[in-house]
Structure formats: C-alpha cells, structure tokens
C-alpha positions in Angstrom: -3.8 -65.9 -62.0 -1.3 -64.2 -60.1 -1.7 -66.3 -56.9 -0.6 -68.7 -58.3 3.2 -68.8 -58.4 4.0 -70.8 -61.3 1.9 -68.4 -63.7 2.9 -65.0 -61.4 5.9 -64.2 -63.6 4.2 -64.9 -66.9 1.5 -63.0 -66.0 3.6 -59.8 -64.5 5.2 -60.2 -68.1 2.0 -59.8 -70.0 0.7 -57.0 -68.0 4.1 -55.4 -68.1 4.3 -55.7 -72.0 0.3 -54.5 -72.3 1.1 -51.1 -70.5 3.9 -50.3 -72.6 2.3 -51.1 -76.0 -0.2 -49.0 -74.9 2.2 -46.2 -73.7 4.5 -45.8 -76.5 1.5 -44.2 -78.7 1.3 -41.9 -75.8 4.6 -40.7 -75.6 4.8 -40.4 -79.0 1.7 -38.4 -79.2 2.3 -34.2 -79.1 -1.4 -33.8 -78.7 -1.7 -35.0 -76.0 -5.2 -36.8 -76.4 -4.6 -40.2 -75.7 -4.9 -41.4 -72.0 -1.5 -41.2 -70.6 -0.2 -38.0 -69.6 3.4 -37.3 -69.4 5.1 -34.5 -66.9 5.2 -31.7 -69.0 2.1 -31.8 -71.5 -0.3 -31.6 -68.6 1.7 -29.1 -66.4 3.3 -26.4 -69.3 0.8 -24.1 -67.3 2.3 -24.2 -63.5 5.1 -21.3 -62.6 4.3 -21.6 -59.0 3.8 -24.0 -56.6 1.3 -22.6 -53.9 -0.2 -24.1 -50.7 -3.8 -25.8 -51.2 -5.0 -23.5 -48.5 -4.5 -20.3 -50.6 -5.7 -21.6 -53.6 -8.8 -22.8 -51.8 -9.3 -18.9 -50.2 -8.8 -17.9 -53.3 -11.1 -19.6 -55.1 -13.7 -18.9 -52.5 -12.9 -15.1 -52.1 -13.8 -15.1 -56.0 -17.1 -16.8 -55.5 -17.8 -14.4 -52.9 -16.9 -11.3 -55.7 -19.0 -13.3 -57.9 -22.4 -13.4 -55.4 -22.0 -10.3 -54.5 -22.1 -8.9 -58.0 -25.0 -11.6 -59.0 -27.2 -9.6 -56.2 -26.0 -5.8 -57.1 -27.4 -6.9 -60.3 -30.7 -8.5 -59.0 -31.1 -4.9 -57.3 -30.4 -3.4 -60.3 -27.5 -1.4 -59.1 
C-alpha cells in the first residue's frame, strides 16, 4: 500500500493516527504498564551516566565474588 503513491499519504495518515490513539492511554497512564514508555517512568532510577565498560567489569567482578563464595561454601568453609 505505501508504494503506491496515490494511497502513500492516506496510508501515512492511518498509521500516524493508529500510533497516537494508542499512545495517549500511555501517556496518560501513571503506572506505567501499558507498552509505551515515556522518559522519565522507566529511568526515575539513573543518577549517573557510566561507561558500558565499567558496568560490564562490574558486573563481572561481582560474579567472580559470587563463585568464589559458592565454592568456600562447597568446602564448607
């Protein structure tokens, strides 16, 4: 339908007025449980913005902790 260029605008129309009947419940929502998630519900969490790098050694220094502490209590120590 969109290739062709006599229904292209009619078309852009529809899809255009779809997403936003389906975003206004959205935005309206304080929950937060419908699909569309605005700036601000999903990110009230985030003080810092940190390099992927040091999250990721992060995350795998406390996997490490986390082994290492599985096995001291496998040895029973």
């Amino acid at each position: 339908m969109l290739r062709e260029q006599k229904r292209e605008p009619l078309m852009c129309t529809i899809y255009l007025l779809r997403s936003m009947w389906k975003l206004k419940p959205a935005v309206l929502d304080k929950t937060g449980s419908l699909d569309y998630w605005q700036a601000g519900k999903s990110v009230t969490g985030i003080n810092t913005i940190e390099p992927t790098g040091i999250i990721i050694e992060r995350f795998s220094g406390a996997i490490t902790q986390h082994q290492l502490a599985d096995r001291k209590k496998e040895q029973g120590g």
